[in-house]
C-alpha positions in Angstrom: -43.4 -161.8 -67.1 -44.2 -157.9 -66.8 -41.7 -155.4 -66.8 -41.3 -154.7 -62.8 -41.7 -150.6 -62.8 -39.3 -149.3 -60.1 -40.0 -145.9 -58.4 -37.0 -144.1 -57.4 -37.1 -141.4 -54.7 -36.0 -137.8 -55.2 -32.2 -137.2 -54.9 -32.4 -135.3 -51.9 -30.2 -132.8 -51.3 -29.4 -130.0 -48.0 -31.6 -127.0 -50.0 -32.4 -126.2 -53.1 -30.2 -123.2 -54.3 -33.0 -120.6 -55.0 -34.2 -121.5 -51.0 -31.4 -119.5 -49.6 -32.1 -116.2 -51.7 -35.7 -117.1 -51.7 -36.4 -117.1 -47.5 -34.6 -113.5 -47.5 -37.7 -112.1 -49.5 -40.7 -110.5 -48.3 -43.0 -113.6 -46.7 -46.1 -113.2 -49.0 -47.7 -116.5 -47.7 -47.3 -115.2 -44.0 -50.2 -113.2 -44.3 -54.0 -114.6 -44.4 -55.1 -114.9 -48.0 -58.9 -115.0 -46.7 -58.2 -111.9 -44.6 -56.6 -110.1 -47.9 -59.5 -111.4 -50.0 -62.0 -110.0 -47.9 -59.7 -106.7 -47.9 -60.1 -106.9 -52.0 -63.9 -107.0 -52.0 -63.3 -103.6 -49.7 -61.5 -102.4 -51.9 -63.5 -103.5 -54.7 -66.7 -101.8 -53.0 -64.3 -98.5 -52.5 -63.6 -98.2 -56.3 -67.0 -98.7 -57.8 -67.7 -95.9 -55.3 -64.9 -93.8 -55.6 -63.1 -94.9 -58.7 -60.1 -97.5 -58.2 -56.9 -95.8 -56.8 -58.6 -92.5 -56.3 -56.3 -92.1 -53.6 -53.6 -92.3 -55.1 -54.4 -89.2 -57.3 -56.1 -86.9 -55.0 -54.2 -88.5 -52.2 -55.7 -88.6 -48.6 -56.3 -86.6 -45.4 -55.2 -88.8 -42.6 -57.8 -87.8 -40.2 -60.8 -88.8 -42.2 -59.1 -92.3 -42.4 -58.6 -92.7 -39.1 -61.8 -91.5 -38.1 -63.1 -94.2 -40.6 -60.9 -96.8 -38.7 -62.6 -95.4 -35.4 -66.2 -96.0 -36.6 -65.9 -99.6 -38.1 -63.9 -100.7 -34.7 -65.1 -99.2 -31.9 -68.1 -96.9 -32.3 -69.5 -100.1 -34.7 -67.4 -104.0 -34.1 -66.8 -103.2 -30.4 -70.5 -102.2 -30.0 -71.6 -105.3 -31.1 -72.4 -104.9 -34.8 -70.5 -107.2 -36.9 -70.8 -106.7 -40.4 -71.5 -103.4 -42.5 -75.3 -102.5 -43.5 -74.0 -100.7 -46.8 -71.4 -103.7 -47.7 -72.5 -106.6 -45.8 -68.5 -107.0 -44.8 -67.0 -107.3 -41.6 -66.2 -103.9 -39.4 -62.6 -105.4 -39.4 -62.1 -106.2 -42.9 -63.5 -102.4 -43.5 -61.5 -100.9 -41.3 -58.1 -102.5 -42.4 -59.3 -101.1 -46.1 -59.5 -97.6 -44.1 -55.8 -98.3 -43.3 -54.1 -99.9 -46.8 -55.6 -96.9 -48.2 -54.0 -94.6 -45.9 -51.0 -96.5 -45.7 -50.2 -96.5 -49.7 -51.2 -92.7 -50.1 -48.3 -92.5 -47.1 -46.3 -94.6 -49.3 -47.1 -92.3 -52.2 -45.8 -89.5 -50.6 -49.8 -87.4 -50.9 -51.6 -88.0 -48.1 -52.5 -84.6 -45.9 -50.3 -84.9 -42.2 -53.4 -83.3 -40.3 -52.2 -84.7 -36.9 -52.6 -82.4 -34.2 -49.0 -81.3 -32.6 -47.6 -84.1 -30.6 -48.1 -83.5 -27.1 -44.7 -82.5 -25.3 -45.1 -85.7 -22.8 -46.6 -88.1 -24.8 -48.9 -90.9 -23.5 -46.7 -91.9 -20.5 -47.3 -95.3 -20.8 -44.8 -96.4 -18.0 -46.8 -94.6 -15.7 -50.2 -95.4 -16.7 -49.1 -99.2 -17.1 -47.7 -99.3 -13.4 -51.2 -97.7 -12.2 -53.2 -99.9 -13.9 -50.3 -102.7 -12.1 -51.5 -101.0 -8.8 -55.6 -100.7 -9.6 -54.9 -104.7 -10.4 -53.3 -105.3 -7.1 -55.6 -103.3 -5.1 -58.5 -105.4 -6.4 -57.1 -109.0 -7.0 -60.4 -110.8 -7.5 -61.8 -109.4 -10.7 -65.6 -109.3 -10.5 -66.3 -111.3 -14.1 -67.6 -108.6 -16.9 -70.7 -108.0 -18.2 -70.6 -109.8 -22.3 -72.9 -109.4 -24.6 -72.3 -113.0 -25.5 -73.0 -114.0 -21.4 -76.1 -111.7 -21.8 -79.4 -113.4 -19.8 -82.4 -112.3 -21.7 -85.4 -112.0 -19.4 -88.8 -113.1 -20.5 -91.5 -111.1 -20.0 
């Protein structure tokens, strides 16, 4: 006769003790590792360029960051062109590398504030909110937009 092998279940218990200190911490695995991993090849490309954490000696100018940011999103993603020619990495991914850099040379405390002066109103987004409210209401059935991805290609 074999010796019968008996499996006993974890004791279970309400928490384990390092749970309650350890859900008050920064929530690392909240944010996309393959998102961040794209961000490090970036960042990888930046450094052999530049020299890893240039930025954080020479520090940065805000404005050519954000006119980075502009480029990859909008003059480049939204346009239609999804990865870059020089990297072969997303427009997105690029841009949020624009933004980790500014972000820790803000951190850092030497990155160049060359925002113009605020403008005494600011964007009144209450009011421009309510009259894109009334545009909506004035034209209630929305002709469908023009997409790329909707595009009819005519043969010639």
């Amino acid at each position: 006769m074999q010796d019968e092998i008996k499996i006993v279940p974890p004791r279970k218990k309400a928490t384990n003790p390092k749970d309650a200190l350890g859900i008050r911490k920064v929530p690392i695995h909240l944010v996309p590792m393959q998102v961040m991993s794209e961000v490090g090849l970036a960042m990888l490309e930046g450094g052999r360029k530049y020299g890893a954490h240039n930025y954080r000696d020479a520090g940065v100018r805000a404005s050519v960051y954000v006119d980075a940011v502009w480029r990859h999103v909008f003059e480049q993603w939204w346009e239609g062109e999804d990865t870059d020619g020089d990297s072969g990495l997303s427009h997105i991914t690029k841009a949020i590398a624009s933004l980790v850099v500014l972000r820790d040379s803000m951190l850092m405390g030497n990155w160049e504030d060359d925002r113009p002066i605020r403008h005494p109103n600011g964007p009144d987004m209450q009011r421009l909110n309510a009259k894109a409210s009334e545009i909506i209401d004035k034209y209630p059935n929305c002709v469908k937009p023009f997409l790329e991805k909707w595009k009819v290609v005519k043969e010639e």
